[in-house]
C-alpha positions as CSV (number, residue, x, y, z in Angstrom):
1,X,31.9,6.2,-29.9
2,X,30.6,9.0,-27.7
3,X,29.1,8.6,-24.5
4,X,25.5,9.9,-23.4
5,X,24.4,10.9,-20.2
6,X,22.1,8.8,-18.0
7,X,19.2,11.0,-16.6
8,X,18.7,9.4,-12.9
9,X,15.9,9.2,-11.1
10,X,14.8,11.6,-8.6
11,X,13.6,8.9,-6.5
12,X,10.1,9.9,-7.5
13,X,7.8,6.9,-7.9
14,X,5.5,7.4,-10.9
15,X,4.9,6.0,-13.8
16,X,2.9,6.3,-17.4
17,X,2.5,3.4,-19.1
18,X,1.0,3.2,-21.8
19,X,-1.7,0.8,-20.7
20,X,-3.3,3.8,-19.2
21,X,-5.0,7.0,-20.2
22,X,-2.6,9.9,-21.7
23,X,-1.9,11.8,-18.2
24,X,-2.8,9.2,-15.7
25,X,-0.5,8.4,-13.6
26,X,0.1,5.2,-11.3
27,X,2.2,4.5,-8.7
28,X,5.1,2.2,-8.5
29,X,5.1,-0.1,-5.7
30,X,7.6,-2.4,-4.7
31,X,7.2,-6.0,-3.0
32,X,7.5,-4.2,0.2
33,X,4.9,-1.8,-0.6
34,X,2.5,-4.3,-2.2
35,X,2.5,-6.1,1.4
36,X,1.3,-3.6,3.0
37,X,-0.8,-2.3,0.7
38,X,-2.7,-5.3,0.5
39,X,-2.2,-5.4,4.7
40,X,-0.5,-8.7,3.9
41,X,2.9,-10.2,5.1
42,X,5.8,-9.7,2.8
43,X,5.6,-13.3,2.4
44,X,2.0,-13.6,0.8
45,X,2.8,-10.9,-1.5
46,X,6.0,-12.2,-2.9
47,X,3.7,-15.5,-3.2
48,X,1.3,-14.2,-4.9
49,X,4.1,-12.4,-7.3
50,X,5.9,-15.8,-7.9
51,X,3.1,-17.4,-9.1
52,X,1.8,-14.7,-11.5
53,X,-1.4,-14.2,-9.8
54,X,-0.2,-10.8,-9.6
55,X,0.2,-8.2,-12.3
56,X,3.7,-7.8,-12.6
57,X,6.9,-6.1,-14.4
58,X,10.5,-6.3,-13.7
59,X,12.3,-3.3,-13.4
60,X,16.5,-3.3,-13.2
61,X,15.9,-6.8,-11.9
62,X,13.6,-6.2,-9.4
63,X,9.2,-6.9,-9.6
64,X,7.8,-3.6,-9.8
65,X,3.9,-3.3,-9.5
66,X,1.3,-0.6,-10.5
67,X,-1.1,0.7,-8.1
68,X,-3.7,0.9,-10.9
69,X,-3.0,-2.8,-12.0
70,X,-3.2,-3.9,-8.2
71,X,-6.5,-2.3,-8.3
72,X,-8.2,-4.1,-11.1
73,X,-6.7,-7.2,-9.9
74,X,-8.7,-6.6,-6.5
75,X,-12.3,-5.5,-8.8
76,X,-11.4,-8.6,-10.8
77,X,-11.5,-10.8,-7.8
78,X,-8.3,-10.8,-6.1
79,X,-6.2,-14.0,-5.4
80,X,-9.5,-15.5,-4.9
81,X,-9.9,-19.1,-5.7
82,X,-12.9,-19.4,-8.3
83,X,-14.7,-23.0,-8.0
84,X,-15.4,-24.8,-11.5
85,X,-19.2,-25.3,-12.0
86,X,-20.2,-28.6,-12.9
């Protein structure tokens, strides 16, 4: 069976998905980097990420999160608890 190469990373930290336009580019932020994105402690974040409030994807066993998902999340109303009308 032959054996092919692994191409590593260059530690960069962009992505494409294909949720987005064809050449837009988002960055990929880590719990850490949420946190203080959001000017929130670690601890709020990784909350927030537990729960699925936040939009989410695991990467080599870690939750990665785009910058351009966070975004819409905050336009969409946040973590913001919406009262039922009666």
């Amino acid at each position: 069976m032959k054996k092919t190469a692994r191409k590593r990373g260059h530690g960069g930290r962009r992505a494409t998905p294909s949720s987005l336009t064809p050449g837009a580019e988002s960055e990929v932020m880590t719990l850490r980097d949420l946190a203080e994105y959001l000017h929130c402690s670690y601890n709020t974040a990784w909350r927030l990420a537990k729960h699925g409030d936040m939009p989410s994807f695991m990467l080599g066993g870690r939750q990665r999160f785009l910058k351009s998902e966070v975004d819409r999340w905050i336009a969409k109303g946040g973590g913001r608890r919406r009262v039922k009308e009666q």
